[in-house]
VOVO-367367 format. One record per residue: residue number from 1; x, y, z of N, C-alpha, C, O in turn. Coordinates in steps of 0.05 Angstrom, whole numbers, plus 5000, padded with zeros to 4 digits. Layout:
% VOVO-367367
  seq   nxx   nyy   nzz  caxx  cayy  cazz   cxx   cyy   czz   oxx   oyy   ozz
  NUM     X     Y     Z     X     Y     Z     X     Y     Z     X     Y     Z
...
//
This chain:
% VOVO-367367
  seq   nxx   nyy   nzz  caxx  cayy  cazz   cxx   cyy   czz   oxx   oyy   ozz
    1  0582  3706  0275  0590  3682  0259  0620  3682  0253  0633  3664  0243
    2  0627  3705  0260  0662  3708  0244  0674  3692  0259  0688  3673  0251
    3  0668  3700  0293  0685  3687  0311  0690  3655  0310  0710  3642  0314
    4  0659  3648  0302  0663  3620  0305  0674  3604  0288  0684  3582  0291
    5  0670  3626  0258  0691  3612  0228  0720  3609  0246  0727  3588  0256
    6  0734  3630  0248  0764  3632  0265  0761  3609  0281  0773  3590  0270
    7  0751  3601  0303  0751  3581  0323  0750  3553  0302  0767  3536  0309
    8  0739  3548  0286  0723  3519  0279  0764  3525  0253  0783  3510  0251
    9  0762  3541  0246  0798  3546  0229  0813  3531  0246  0821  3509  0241
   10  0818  3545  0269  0839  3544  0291  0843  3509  0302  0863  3495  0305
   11  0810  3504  0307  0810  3477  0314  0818  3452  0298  0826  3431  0307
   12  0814  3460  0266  0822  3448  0247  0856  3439  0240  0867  3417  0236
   13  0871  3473  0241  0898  3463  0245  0902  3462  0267  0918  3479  0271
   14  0896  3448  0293  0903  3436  0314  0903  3406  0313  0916  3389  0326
   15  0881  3403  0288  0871  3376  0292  0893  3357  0272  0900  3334  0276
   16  0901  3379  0248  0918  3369  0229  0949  3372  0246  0970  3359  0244
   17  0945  3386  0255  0980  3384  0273  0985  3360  0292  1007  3352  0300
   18  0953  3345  0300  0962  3324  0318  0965  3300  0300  0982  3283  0303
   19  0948  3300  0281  0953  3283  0259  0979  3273  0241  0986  3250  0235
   20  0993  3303  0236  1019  3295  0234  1036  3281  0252  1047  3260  0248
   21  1036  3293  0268  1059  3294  0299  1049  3260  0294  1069  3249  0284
   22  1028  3242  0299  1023  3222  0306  1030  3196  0281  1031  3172  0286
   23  1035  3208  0257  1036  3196  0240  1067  3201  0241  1076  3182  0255
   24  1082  3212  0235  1104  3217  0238  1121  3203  0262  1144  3195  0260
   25  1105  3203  0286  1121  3186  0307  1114  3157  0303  1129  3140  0313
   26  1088  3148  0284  1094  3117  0283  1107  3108  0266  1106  3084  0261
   27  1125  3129  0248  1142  3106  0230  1168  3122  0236  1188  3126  0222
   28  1161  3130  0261  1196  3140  0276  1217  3159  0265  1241  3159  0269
   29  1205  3175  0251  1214  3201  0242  1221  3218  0266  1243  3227  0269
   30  1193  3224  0288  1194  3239  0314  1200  3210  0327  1198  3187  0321
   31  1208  3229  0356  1209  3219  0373  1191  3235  0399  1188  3259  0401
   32  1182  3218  0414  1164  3228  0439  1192  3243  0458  1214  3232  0461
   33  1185  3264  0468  1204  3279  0491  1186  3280  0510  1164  3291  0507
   34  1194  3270  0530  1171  3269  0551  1174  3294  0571  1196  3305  0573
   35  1158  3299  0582  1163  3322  0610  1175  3340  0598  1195  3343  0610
   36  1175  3358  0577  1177  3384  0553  1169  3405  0570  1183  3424  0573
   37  1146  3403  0581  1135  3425  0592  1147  3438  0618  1152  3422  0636
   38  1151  3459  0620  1167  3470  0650  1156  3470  0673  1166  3462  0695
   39  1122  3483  0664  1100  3496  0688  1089  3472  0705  1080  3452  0694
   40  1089  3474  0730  1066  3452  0739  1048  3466  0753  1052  3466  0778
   41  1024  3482  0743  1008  3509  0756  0989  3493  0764  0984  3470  0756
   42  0972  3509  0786  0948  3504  0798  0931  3536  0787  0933  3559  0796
   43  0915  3524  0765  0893  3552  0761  0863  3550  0779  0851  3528  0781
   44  0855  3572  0790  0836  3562  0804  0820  3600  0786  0831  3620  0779
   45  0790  3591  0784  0775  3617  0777  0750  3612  0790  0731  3596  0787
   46  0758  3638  0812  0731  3641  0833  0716  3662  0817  0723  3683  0809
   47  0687  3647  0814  0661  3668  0810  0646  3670  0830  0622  3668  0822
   48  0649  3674  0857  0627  3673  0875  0616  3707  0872  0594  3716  0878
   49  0636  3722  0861  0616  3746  0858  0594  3746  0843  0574  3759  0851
   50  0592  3732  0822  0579  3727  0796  0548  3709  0807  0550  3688  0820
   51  0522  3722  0799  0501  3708  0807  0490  3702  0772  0482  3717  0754
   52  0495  3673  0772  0495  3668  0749  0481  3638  0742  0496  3622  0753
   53  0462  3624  0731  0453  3601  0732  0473  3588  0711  0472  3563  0713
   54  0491  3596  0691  0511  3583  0678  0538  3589  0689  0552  3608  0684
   55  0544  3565  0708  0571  3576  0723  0593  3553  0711  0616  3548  0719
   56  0578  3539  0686  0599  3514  0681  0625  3531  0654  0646  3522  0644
   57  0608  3560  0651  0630  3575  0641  0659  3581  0649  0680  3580  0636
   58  0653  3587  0675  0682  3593  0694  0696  3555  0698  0720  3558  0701
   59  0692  3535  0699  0699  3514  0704  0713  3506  0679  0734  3493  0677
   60  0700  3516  0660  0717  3511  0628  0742  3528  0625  0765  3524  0617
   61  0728  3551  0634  0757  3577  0630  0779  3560  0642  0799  3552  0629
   62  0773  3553  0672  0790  3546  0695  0810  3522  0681  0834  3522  0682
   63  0789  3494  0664  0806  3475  0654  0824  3490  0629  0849  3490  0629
   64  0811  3499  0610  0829  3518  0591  0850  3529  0600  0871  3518  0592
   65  0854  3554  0619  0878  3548  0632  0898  3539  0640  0921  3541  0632
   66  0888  3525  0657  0903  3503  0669  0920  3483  0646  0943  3480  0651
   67  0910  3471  0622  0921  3461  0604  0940  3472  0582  0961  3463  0574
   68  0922  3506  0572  0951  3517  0563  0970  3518  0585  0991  3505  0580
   69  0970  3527  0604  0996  3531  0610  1002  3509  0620  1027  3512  0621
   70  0997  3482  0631  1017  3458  0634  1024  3454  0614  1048  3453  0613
   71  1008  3447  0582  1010  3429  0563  1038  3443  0543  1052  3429  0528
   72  1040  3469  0547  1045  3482  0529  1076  3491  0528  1080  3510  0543
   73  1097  3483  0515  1124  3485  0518  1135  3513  0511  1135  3522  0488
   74  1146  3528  0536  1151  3553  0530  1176  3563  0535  1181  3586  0539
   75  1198  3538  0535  1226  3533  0537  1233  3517  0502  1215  3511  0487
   76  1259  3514  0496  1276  3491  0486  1283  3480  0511  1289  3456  0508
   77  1284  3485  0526  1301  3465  0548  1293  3434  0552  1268  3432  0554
   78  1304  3412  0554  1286  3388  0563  1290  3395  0597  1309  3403  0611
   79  1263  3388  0599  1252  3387  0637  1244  3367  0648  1221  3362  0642
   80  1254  3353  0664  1242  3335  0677  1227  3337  0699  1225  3360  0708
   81  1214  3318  0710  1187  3320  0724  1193  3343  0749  1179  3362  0756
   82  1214  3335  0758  1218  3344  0785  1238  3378  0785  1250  3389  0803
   83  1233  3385  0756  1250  3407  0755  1223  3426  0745  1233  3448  0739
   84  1200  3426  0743  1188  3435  0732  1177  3451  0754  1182  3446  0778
   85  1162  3472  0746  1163  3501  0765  1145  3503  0771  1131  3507  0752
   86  1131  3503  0795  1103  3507  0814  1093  3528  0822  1101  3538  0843
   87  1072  3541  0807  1062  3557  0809  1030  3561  0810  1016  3541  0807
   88  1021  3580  0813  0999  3584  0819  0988  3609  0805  0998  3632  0806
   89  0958  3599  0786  0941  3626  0775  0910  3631  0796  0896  3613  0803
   90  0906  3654  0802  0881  3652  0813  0870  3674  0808  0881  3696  0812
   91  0835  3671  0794  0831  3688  0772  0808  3698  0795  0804  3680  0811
   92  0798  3714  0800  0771  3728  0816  0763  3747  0793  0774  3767  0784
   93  0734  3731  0783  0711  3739  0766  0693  3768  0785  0679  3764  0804
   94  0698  3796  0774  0686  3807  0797  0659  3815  0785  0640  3822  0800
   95  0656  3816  0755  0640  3824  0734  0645  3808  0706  0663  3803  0691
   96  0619  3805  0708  0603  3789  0672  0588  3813  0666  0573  3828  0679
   97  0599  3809  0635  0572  3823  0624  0566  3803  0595  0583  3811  0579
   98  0556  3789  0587  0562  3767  0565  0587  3749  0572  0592  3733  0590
   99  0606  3761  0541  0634  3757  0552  0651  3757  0555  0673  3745  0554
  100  0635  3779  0562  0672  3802  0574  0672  3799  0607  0651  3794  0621
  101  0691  3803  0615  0697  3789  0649  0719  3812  0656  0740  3815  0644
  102  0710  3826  0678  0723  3851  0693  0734  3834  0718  0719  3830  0737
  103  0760  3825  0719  0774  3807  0748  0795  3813  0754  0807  3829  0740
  104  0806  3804  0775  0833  3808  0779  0852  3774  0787  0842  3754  0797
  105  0873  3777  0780  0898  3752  0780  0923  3755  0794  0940  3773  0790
  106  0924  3737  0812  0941  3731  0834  0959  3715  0829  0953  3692  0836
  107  0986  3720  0816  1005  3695  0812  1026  3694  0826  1040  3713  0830
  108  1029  3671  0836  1049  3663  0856  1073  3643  0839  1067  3638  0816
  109  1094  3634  0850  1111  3617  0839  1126  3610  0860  1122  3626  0878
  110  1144  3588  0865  1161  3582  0881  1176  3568  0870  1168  3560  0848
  111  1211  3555  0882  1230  3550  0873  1246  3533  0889  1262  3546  0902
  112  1246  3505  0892  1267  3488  0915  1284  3503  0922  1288  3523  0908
  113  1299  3497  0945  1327  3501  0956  1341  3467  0958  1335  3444  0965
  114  1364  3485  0946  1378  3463  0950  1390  3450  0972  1401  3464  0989
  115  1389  3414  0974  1391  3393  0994  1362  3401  1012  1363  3396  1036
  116  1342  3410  1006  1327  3413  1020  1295  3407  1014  1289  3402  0991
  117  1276  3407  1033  1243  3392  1012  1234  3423  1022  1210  3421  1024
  118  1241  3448  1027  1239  3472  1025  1237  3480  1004  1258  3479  0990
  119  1212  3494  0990  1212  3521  0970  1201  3546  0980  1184  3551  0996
  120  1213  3560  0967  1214  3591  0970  1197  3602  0950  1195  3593  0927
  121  1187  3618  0958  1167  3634  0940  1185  3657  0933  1200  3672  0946
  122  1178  3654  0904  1194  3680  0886  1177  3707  0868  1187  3728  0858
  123  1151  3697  0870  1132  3720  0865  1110  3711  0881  1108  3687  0886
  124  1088  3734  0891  1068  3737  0898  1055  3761  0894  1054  3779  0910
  125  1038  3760  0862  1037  3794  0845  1003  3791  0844  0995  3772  0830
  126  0991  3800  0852  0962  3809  0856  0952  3838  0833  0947  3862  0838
  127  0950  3822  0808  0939  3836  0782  0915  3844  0783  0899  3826  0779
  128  0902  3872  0789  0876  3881  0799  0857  3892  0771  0834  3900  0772
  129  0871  3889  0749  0866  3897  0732  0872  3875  0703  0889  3877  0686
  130  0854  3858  0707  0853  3846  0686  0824  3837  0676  0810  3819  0687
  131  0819  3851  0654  0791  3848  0639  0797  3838  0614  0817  3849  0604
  132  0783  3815  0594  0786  3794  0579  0755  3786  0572  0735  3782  0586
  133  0760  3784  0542  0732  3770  0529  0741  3736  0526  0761  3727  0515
  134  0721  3722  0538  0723  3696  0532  0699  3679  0531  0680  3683  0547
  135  0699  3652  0504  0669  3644  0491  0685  3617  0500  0708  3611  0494
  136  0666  3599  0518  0666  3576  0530  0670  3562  0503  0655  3561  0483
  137  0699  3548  0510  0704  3516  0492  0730  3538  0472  0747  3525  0461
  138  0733  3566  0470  0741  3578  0459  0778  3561  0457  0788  3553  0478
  139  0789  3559  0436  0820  3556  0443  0834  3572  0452  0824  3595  0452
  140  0855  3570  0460  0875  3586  0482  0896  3589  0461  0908  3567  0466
  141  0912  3602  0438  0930  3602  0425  0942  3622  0422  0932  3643  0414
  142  0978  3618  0431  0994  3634  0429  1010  3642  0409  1025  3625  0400
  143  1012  3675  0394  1024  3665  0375  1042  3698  0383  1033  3720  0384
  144  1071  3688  0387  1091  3711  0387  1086  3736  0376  1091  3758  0385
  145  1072  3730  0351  1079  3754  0326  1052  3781  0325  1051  3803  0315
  146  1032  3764  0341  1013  3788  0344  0998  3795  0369  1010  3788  0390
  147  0974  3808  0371  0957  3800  0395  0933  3787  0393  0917  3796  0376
  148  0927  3771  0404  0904  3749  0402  0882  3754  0419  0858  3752  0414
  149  0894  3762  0441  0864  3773  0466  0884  3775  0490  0905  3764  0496
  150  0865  3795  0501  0876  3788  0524  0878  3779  0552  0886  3789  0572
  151  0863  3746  0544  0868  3733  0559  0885  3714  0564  0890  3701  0584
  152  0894  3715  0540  0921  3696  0524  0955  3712  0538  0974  3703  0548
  153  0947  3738  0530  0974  3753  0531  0980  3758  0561  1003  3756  0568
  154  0957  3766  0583  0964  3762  0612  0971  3736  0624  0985  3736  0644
  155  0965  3717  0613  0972  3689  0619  0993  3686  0614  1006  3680  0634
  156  1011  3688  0585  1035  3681  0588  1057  3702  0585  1080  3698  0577
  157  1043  3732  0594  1066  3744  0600  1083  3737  0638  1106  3739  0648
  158  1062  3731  0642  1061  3724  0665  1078  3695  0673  1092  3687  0691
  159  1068  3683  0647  1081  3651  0649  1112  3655  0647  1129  3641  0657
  160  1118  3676  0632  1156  3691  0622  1163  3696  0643  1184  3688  0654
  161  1141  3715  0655  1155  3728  0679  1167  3706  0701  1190  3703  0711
  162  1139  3691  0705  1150  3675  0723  1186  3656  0718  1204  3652  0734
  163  1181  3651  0688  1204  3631  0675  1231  3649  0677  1253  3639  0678
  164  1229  3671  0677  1256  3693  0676  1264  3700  0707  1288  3700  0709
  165  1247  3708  0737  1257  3706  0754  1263  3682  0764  1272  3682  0787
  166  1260  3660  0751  1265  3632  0765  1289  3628  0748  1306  3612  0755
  167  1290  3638  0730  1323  3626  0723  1350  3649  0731  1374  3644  0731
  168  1333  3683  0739  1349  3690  0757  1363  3686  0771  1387  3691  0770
  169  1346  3672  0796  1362  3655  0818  1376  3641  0815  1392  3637  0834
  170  1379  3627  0795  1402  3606  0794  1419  3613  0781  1440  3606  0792
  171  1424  3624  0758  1457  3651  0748  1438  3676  0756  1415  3683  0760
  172  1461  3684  0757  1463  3720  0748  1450  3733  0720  1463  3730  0700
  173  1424  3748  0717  1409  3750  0701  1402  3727  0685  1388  3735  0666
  174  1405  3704  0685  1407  3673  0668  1367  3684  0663  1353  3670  0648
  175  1359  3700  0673  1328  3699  0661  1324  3723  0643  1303  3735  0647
  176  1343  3733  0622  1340  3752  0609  1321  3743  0581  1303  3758  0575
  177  1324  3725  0568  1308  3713  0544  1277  3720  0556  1261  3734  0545
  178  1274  3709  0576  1247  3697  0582  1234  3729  0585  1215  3738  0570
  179  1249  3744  0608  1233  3766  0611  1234  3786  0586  1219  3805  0584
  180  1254  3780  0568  1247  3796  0535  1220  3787  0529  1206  3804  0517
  181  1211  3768  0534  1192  3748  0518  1173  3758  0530  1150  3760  0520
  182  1180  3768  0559  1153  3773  0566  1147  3806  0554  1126  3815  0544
  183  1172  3818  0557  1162  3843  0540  1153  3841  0514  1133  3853  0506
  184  1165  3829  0502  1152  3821  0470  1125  3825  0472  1117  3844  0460
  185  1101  3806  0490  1082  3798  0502  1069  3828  0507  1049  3833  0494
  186  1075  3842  0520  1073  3872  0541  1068  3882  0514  1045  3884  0507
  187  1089  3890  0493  1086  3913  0466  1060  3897  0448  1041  3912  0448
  188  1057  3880  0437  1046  3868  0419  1015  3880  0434  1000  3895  0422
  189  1012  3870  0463  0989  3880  0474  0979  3905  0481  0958  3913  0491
  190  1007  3920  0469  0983  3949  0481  0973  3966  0456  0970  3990  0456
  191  0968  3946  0432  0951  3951  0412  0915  3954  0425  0896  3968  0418
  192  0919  3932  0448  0889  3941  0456  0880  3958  0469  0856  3961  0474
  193  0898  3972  0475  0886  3999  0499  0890  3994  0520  0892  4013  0536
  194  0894  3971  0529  0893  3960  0564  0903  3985  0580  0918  4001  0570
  195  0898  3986  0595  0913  4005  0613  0939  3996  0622  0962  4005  0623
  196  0925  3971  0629  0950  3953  0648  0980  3950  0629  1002  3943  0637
  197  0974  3960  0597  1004  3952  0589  1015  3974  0578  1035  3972  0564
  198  1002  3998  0582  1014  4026  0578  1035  4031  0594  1040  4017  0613
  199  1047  4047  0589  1065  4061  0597  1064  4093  0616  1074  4113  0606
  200  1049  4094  0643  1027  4122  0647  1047  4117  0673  1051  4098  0687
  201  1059  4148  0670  1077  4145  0696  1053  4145  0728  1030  4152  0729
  202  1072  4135  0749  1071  4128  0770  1045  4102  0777  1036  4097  0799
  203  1038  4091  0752  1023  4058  0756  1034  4039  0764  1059  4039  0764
  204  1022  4023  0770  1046  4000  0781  1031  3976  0759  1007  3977  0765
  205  1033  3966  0747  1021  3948  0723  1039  3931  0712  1061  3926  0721
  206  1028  3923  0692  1044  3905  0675  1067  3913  0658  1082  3894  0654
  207  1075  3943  0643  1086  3955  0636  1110  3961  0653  1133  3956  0649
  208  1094  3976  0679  1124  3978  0695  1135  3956  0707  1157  3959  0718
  209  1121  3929  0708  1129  3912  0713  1163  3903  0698  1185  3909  0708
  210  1161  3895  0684  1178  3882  0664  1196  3899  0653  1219  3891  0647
  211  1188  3928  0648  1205  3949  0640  1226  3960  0666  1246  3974  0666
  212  1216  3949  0683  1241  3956  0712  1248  3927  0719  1261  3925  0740
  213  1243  3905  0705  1255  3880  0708  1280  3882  0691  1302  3874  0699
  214  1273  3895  0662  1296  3901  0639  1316  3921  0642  1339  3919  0632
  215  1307  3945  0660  1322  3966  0666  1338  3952  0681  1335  3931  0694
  216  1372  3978  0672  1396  3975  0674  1389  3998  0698  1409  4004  0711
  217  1373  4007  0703  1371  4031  0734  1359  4012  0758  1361  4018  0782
  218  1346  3989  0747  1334  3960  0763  1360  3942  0767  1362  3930  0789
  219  1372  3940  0757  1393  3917  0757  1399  3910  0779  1403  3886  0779
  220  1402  3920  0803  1410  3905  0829  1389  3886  0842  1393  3869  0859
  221  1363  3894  0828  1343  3874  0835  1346  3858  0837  1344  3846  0859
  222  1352  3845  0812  1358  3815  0793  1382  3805  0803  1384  3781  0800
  223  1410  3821  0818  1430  3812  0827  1416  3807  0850  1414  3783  0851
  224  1407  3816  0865  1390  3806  0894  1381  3777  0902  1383  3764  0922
  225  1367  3774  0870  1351  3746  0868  1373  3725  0871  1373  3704  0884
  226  1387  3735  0859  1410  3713  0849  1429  3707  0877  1442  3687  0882
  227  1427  3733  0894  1453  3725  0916  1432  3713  0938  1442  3705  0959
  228  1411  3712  0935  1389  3724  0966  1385  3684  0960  1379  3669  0979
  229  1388  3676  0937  1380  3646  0936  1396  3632  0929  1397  3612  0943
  230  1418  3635  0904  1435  3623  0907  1464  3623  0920  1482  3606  0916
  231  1464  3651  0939  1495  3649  0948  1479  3651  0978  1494  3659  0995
  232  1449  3644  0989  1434  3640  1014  1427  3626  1018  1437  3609  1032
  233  1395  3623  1002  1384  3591  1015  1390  3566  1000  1380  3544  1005
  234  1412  3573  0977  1419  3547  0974  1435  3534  0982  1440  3512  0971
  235  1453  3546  1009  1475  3542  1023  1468  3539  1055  1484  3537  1073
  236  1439  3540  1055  1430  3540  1083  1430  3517  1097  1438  3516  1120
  237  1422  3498  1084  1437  3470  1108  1453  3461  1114  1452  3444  1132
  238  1484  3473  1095  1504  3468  1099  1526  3486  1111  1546  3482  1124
  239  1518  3504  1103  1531  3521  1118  1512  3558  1130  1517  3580  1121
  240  1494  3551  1149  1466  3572  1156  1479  3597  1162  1473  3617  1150
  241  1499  3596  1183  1515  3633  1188  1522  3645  1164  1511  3666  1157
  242  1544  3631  1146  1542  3642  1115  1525  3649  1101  1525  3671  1092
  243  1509  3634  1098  1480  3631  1086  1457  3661  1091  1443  3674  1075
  244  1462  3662  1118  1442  3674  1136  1456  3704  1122  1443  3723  1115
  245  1476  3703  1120  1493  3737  1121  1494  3742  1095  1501  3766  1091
  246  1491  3730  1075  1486  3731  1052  1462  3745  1036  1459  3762  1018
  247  1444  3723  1062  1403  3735  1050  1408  3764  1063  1404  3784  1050
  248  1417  3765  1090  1416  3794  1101  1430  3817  1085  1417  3838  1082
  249  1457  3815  1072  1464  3823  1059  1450  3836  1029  1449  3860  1024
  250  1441  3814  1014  1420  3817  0993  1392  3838  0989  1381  3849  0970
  251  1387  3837  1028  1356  3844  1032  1364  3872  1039  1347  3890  1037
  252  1386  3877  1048  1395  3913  1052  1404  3919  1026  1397  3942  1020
  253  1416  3909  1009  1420  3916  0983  1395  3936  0974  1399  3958  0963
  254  1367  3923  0979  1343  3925  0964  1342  3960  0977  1320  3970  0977
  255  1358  3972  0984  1359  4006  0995  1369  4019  0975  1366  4043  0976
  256  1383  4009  0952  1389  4013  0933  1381  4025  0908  1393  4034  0888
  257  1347  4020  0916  1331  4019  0893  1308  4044  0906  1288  4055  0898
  258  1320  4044  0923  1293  4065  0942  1289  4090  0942  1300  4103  0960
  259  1274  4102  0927  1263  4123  0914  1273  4126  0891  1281  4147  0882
  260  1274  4105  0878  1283  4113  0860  1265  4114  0835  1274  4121  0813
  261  1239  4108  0838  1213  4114  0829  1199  4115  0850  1204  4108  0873
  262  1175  4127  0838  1144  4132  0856  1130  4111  0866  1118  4099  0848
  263  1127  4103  0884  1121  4084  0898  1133  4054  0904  1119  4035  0912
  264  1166  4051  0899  1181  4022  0894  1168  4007  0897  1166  3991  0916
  265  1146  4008  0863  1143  3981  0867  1159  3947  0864  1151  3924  0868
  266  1178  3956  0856  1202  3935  0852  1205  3924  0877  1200  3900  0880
  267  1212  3938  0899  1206  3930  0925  1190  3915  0937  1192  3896  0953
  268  1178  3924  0929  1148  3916  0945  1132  3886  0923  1113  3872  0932
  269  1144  3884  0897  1142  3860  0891  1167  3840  0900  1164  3818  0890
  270  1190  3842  0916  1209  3827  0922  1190  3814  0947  1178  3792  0946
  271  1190  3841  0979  1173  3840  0998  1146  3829  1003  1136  3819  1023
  272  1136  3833  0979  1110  3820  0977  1111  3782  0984  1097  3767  0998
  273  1133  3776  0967  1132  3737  0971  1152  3726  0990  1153  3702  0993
  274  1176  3753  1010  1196  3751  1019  1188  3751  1050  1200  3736  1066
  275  1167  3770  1058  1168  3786  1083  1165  3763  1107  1183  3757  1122
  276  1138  3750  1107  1145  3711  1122  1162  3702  1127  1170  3698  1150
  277  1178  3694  1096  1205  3677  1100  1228  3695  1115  1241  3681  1131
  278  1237  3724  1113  1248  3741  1124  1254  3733  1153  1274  3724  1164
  279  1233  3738  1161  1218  3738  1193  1218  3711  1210  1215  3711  1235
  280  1222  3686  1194  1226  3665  1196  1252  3655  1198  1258  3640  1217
  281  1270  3663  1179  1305  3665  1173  1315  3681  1212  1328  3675  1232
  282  1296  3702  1203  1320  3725  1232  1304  3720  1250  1303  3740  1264
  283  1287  3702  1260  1277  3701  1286  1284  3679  1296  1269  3672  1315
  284  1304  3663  1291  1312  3643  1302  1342  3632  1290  1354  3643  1271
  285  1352  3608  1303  1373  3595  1294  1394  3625  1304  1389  3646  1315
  286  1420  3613  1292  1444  3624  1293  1445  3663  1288  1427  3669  1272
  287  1458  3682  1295  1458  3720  1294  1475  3720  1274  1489  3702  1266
  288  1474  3731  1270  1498  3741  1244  1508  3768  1257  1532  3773  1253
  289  1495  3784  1272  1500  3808  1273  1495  3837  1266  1501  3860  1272
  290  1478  3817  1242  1466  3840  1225  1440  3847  1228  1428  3862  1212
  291  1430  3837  1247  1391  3842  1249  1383  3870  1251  1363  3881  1241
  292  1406  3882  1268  1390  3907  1276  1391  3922  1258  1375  3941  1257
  293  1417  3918  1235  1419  3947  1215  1396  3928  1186  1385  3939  1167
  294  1397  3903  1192  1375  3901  1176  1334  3904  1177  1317  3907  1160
  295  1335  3901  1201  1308  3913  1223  1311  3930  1209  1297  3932  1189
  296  1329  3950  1216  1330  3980  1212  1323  3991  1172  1308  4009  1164
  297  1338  3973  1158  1329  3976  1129  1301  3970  1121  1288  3983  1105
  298  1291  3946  1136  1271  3927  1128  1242  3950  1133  1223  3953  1117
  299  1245  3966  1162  1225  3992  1172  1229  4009  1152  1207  4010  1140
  300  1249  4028  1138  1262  4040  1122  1229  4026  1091  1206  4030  1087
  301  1245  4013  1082  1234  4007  1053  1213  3993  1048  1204  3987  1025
  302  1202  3984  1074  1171  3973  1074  1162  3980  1108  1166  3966  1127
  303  1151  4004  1106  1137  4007  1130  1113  4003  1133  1100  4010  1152
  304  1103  3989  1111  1070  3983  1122  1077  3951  1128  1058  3936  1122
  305  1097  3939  1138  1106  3914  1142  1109  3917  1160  1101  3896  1171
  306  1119  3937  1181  1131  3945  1206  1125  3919  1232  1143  3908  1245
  307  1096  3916  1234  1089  3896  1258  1102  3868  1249  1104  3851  1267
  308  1108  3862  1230  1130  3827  1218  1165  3837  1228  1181  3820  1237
  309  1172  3866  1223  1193  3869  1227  1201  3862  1256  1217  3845  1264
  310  1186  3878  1269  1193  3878  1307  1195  3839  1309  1200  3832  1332
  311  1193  3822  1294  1195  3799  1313  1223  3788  1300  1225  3764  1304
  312  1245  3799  1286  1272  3800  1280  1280  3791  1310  1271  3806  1327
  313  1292  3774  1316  1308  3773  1336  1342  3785  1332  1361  3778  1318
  314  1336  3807  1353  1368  3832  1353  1383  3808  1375  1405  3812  1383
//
């Protein structure tokens, strides 16, 4: 019964917050800001593992989602429609037990190039470890200052993360707020034990995530982002040889970082949303000259990629 006092609370000041907001904008105190929100996500939550005669549970989770994170303003910035950031949650239910849910989350994001109807994918992170209690109809509420669950806190550490490498690319660290925010998010949560937000050397998780996004021993990462898109593909239709020697430039940089922990995963989250577009860039159009000593890095720092490398045109 506790849970549901909290919920039927929660729903109450939601209900009085729209009340104001609405009363307040008809005698023009507020004003409506339209397009506030940054995210434009596609959440999708597969239960086909789950043999279950109540499956309208996962369809609720899926809309709950989907609405915090469109509805939910996680900038000051005003955003307009066409600036807003496309991304993708995809939750795989692998285990129910009531309701608690043992799954894993796949978030992707991508980012225009400029003069172009081209976007680039800037993450593609496959979370194998995310388990979360959730009560159908339940609210989704974020609150900076503590931990709420954690299905709340993977969602929008994730939503930071995404909002901090996307404003990478366009300055030079310009996504440092966001990915604090996401650490904020990371500490507050590892009051629960998670594994995923500990600190246990050689894991690759949510902890080392963001903590080698912040590291000053990471830093060339984040300069990477920034040259590999905006001094590359945002210069690619206008000027592609520059362009081209730039991304190549950026992508041997990433040798930089190599061994320099147990298993780079920093790497291998760049490679992970890069390796396609890579292979796509150097297999055609204009040489730079640089294929072969970049072939040569690309075998080097991701060799379980090796069969995408060989089609580099030397």
């Amino acid at each position: 019964m506790k849970w549901l006092l909290i919920l039927l609370t929660k729903l109450l000041q939601e209900l009085m917050r729209k009340i104001v907001f609405l009363i307040l904008l008809s005698i023009g105190i507020v004003q409506p800001i339209l397009a506030q929100e940054e995210l434009n996500a596609i959440v999708v939550v597969n239960s086909d593992k789950i043999q279950s005669s109540n499956k309208q549970v996962f369809s609720t989770l899926e809309q709950s989602v989907t609405e915090f994170i469109n509805q939910t303003r996680w900038t000051n910035k005003k955003v307009l429609p066409q600036e807003r950031i496309n991304c993708a949650f995809t939750i795989i239910i692998n285990e129910q037990n009531g309701n608690n849910f043992t799954a894993s989350i796949q978030v992707q994001s991508a980012r225009p190039v400029y003069n172009a109807s081209y976007e680039t994918t800037l993450l593609n992170i496959n979370d194998t470890s995310f388990n979360f209690q959730y009560n159908e109809f339940e609210p989704l509420i974020y609150n900076p200052n503590s931990f709420e669950s954690n299905l709340v806190s993977v969602i929008v550490f994730y939503v930071y993360t995404i909002l901090g490498v996307d404003a990478d690319t366009f300055a030079l660290k310009g996504g440092d707020n966001y990915l604090k925010q996401a650490q904020n998010v990371m500490l507050q949560a590892q009051q629960s034990g998670d594994a995923a937000w500990q600190n246990e050397v050689g894991e690759q998780n949510r902890f080392t995530l963001i903590d080698n996004l912040l590291s000053s021993k990471f830093s060339a990462l984040r300069t990477i982002y920034y040259e590999y898109h905006r001094k590359g593909f945002d210069l690619f239709i206008e000027k592609e040889l520059e362009a081209k020697n730039a991304i190549a430039e950026s992508i041997m940089d990433l040798e930089k970082l190599f061994n320099i922990t147990v298993g780079n995963y920093m790497i291998r989250i760049f490679i992970d949303a890069k390796s396609d577009e890579i292979v796509n860039v150097f297999s055609t159009g204009k040489a730079t000259g640089k294929e072969l000593k970049l072939k040569e890095t690309l075998e080097r720092i991701s060799p379980t990629q090796n069969s995408k490398w060989q089609e580099i045109k030397l």
